[in-house]
N, C-alpha and C positions, 0 to 999 in steps of 0.2 A: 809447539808445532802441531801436536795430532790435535790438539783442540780446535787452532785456526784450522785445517782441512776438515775436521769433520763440520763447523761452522760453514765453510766454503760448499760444500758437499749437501747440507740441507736445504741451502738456498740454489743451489744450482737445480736440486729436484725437484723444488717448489714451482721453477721456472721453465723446465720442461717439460711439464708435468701438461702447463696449458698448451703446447707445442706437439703433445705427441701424436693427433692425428692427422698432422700433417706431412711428415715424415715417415718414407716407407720402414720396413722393419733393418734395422740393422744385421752385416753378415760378418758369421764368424770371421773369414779372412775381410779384414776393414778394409783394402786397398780394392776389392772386389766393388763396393758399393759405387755408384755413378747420381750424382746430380744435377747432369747439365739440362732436368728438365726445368729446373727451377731457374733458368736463360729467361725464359717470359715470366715469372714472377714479379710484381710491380708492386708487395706492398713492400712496408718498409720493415717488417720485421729483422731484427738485428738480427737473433739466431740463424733461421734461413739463410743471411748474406753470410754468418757463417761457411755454409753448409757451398753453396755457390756466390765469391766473390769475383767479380770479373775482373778482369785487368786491361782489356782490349774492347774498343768500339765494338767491333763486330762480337763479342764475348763467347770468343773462339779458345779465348785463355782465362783460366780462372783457376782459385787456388780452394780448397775446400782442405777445413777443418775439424776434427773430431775425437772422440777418444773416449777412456772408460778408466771408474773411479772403482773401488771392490775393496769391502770391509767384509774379512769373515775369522770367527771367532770359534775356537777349535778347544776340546776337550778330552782327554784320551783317562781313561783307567787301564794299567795295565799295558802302556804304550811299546808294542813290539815283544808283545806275550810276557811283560816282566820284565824284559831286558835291560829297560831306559828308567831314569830316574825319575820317579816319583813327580807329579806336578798337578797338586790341587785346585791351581786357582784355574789352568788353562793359559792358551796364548794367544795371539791376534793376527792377523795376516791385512797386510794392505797392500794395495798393487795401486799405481797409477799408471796410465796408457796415455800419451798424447798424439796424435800424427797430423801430417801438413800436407795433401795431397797436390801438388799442380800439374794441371793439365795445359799445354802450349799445343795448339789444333789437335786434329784430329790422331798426330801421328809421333808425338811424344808427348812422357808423361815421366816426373821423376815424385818418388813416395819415398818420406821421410816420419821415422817414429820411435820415439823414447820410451823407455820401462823403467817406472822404480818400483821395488815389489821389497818387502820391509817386513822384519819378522819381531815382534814383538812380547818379552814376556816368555821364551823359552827357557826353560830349563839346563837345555842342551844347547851348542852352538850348530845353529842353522844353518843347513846347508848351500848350496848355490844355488837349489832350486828353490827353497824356501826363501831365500834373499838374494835380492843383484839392487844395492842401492840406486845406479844411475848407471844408462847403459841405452848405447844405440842399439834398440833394437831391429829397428829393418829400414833400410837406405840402397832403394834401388832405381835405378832408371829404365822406363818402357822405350822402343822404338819398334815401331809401326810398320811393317812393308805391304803395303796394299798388292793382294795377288790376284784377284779377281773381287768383280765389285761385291761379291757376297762369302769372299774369303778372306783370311788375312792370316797374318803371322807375326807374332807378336816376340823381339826379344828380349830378355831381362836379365839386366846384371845389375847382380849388388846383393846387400843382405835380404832376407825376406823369410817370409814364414811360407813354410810349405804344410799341403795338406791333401788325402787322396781317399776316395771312398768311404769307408765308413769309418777310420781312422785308427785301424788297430793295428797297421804298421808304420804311416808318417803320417801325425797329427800337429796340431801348433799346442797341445801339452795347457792347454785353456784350469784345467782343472788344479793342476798346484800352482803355488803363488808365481812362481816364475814362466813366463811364454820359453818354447827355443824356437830357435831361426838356425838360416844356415846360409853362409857365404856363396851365392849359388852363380852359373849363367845358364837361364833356361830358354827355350823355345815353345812358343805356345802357337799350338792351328786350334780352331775349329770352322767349323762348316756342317751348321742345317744342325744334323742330329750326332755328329760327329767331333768329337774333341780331344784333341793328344797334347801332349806335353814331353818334352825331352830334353834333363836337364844334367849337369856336375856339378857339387858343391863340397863343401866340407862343411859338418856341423859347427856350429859354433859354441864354443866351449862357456860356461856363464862359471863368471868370477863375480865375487861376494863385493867389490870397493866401483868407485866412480870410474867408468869409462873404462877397464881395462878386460872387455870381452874381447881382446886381440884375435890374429888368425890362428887356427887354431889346424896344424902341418899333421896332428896324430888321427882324427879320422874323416876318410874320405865317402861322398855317396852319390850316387849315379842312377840313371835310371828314367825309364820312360815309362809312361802312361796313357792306354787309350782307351776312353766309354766310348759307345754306342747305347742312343737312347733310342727310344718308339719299338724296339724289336717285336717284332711279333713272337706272342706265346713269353716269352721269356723277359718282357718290357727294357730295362734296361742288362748291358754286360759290361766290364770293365775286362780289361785284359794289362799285366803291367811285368814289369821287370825292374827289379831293384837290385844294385850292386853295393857294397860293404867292403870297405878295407880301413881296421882298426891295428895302430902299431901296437899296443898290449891288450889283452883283453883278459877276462878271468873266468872259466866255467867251474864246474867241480872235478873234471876229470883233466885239469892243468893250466897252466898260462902260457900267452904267447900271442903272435902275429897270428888273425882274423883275416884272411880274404873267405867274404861270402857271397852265392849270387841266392837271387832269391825268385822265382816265376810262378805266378798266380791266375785265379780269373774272380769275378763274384760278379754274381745274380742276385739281383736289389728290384724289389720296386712295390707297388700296392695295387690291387686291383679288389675292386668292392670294400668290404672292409680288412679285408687281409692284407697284412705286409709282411715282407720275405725277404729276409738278406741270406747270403749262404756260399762261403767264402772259401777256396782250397788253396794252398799252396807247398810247393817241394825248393828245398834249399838245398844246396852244392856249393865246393869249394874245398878250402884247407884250412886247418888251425891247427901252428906248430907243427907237428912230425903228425898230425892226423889229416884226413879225409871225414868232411863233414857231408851227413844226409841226413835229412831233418824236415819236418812236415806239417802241416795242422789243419783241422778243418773244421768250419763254424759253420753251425745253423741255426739263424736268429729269425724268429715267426712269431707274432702272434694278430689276433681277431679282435675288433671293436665293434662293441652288440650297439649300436645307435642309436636303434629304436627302446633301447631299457636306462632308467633314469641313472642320471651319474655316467654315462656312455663308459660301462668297464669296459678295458683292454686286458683281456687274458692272453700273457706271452711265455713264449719259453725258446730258451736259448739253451744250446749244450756245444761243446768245444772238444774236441783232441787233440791234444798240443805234445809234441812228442818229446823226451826228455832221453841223456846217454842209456845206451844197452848194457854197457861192459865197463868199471876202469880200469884202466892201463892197457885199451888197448889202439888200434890206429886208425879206430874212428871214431866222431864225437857226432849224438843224435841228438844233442841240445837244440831245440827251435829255439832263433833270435827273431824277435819283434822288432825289432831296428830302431825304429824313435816312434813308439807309440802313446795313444791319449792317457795322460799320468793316472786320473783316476779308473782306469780300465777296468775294475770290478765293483764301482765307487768311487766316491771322493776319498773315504779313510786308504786307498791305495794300499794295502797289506801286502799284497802277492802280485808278481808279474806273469804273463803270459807265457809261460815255460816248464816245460814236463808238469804238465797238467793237464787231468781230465777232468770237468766238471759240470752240472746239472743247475740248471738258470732259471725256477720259476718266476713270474712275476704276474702284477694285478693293478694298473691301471685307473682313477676315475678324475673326469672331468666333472668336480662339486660344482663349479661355473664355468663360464669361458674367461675367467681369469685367475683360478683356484686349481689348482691339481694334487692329488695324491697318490705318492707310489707305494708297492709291497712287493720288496723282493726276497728271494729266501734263492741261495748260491751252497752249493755242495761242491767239496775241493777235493780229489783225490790227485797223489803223483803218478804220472802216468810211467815211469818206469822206476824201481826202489833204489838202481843205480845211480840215479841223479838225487841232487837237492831241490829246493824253493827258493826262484829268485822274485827280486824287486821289478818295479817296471819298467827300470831302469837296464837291464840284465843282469844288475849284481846280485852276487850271489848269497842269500840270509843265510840256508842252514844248508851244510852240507847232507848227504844222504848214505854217508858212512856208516854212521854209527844207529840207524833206524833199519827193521823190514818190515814197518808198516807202512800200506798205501795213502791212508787217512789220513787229508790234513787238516778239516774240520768244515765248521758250516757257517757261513754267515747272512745273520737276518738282520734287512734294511729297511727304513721306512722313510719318506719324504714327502714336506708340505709345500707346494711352489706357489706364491702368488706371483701375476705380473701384469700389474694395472694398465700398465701401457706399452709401448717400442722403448720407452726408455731407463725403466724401471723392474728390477728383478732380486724377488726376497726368497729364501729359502732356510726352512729348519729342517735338519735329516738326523736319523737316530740308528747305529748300528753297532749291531751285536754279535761276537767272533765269536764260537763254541770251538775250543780248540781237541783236536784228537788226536789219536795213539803218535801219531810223528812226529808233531810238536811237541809234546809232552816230553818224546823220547830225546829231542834235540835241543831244548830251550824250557826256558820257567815253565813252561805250560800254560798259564794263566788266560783265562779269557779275558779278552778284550771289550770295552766299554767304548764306543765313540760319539759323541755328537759335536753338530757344528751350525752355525747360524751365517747367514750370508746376506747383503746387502751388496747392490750393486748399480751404479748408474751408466748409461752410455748417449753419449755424444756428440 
């Protein structure tokens, strides 16, 4: 079987390959992407008809096709500081993505789309995110209410992927082998420079067999969303509010029912060669017999010299991410991420977004306009000795009982990106965990070893 698709898969890129500059760049969220320009298109290219098939004289209805194929090969020394067993040879990761867009005028739209994501070659048994053999992934219906001729209002119900700002609290999780979605109904405006969204959903829970990501009654999530773009001085702002209710949850200072709200803002944009994201947010609520307040604040920057060969990008990012003060008492100062991008400090995903402070260099070059090379080097401290180090998921790795060091080590990344065209994307990445005094004190210690090779086609 992996033979026939990787055969399927060489020829598929052979044949896009003469196709890609005719087709615009594909978007992360794929339901996002629109091709009713390709309405006046008259040759006969199959792909294309693909892309816009019409169904109607007037080709006011048409159904578009597409999706993404992703082979990536993973190797760990040392996997989870010592923890995990031993595995020389390494594993394999396969994803397939198919979806079936149609469009019926201007004022519905129903999107439909499949994930098999396949873990091959572990050691250990893979988890839900590492595999979901076959599984609807997103099955929603758009309707349209025209409010003014240059407004609108968009509703959607059904599964779908969400995703918001720069995506360090609700991302579509694009980095491990498994997407999540979430059973949602949302409202979508926008108008000019302006765009909100305001939606309920419940995550969807990803089970490991065919077809059985059921509803999933244990957690709930809410919340609205509004940018303003063009801002003077300040280019663009988001402003949001996210709500949380998990029926168990697990920090290090107890378990229990999870109601969280979460209220933020972030200032994003680029002007000359600078770009600037710089993110704040304060969370309130309860968990179990506690009162939660919890915080965190990112400043992501850096400068592209254009004029000097290789066009470096010198960036730096540093974060405060707040972790519990006290155990046992009645309140909890664990910052939750909620459903953030899986690789959030990388692809190797070691550490989640939680009672952490850490220091983000990084170094940028453009070898060609279709060659890239990164260097980052990440320093991890806990930002309170009371708490542990969670996943990025929120679960919890190491408690912070039995440590009172800050220190949880450094890790140095490197990455080769080619990408010949809109449809084609290869990557080799090599990183290396120096583990310290906390780890050490809580787990093997062992420094970690990672790379991984990637191949990917889209659609």
């Amino acid at each position: 079987m992996m033979k026939t698709l990787l055969v399927i898969s060489v020829s598929l890129l052979m044949f896009y390959n003469a196709n890609a500059q005719t087709i615009p760049p594909f978007k992360q969220l794929r339901y996002d992407e629109d091709y009713s320009f390709l309405k006046n298109d008259s040759s006969k290219n199959w792909y294309r008809s693909t892309k816009f098939n019409s169904l109607s004289k007037s080709k006011k209805t048409y159904i578009s096709i597409g999706g993404d194929i992703r082979y990536q090969y993973q190797w760990f020394k040392n996997e989870n500081w010592g923890e995990s067993a031993p595995d020389d040879d390494g594993f394999i990761f396969t994803r397939y993505i198919i979806h079936a867009d149609l469009h019926a005028g201007s004022n519905f739209r129903t999107f439909v789309q499949l994930q098999s994501s396949l873990a091959n070659g572990k050691v250990e048994t893979p988890s839900p995110v590492d595999e979901n053999q076959l599984d609807l992934h997103q099955g929603f219906v758009d309707v349209v209410l025209p409010f003014k001729k240059s407004k609108a209002i968009t509703v959607r119900v059904g599964r779908q992927e969400l995703l918001y700002g720069s995506q360090r609290l609700v991302a579509v999780r694009d980095g491990p082998n498994n997407r999540q979605s979430f059973d949602a109904i949302k409202l979508l405006y926008s108008h000019n420079s302006w765009k909100a969204d305001l939606f309920f959903s419940h995550y969807v829970r990803s089970k490991q067999k065919i077809f059985d990501d059921g509803f999933n009654k244990n957690t709930k999530f809410w919340g609205a969303y509004l940018v303003k773009n063009k801002v003077s001085i300040l280019r663009n702002i988001d402003l949001y509010y996210f709500g949380l209710w998990r029926k168990n949850v697990r920090f290090d200072d107890g378990v229990g029912k999870e109601l969280r709200h979460s209220m933020g803002s972030r200032i994003w944009g680029n002007k000359n060669s600078w770009r600037y994201d710089i993110e704040g947010l304060f969370q309130f609520g309860d968990f179990a017999d506690k009162k939660i307040s919890a915080w965190t604040f990112s400043v992501n920057t850096g400068y592209k010299f254009t004029n000097v060969k290789f066009k470096p990008e010198a960036g730096i990012k540093t974060e405060f991410i707040s972790g519990d003060a006290k155990y046992g008492d009645n309140k909890l100062q664990t910052f939750n991420p909620l459903f953030p991008r899986g690789g959030y400090f990388g692809l190797v995903s070691l550490i989640g977004p939680a009672n952490l402070f850490d220091v983000h260099p990084s170094l940028m070059f453009d070898l060609t306009s279709k060659l890239f090379l990164n260097m980052d080097y990440d320093i991890f401290w806990r930002y309170s000795k009371n708490d542990g180090i969670y996943g990025p998921n929120v679960a919890l790795i190491y408690s912070g009982i039995n440590s009172n060091h800050k220190y949880v080590g450094r890790q140095y990344s490197t990455d080769l990106v080619y990408t010949p065209n809109n449809f084609l994307y290869f990557r080799g990445e090599f990183t290396w965990f120096k583990a310290g005094e906390y780890l050490r004190d809580v787990s093997p210690g062992n420094d970690i070893l990672f790379t991984a090779l990637t191949a990917q086609l889209k659609f």
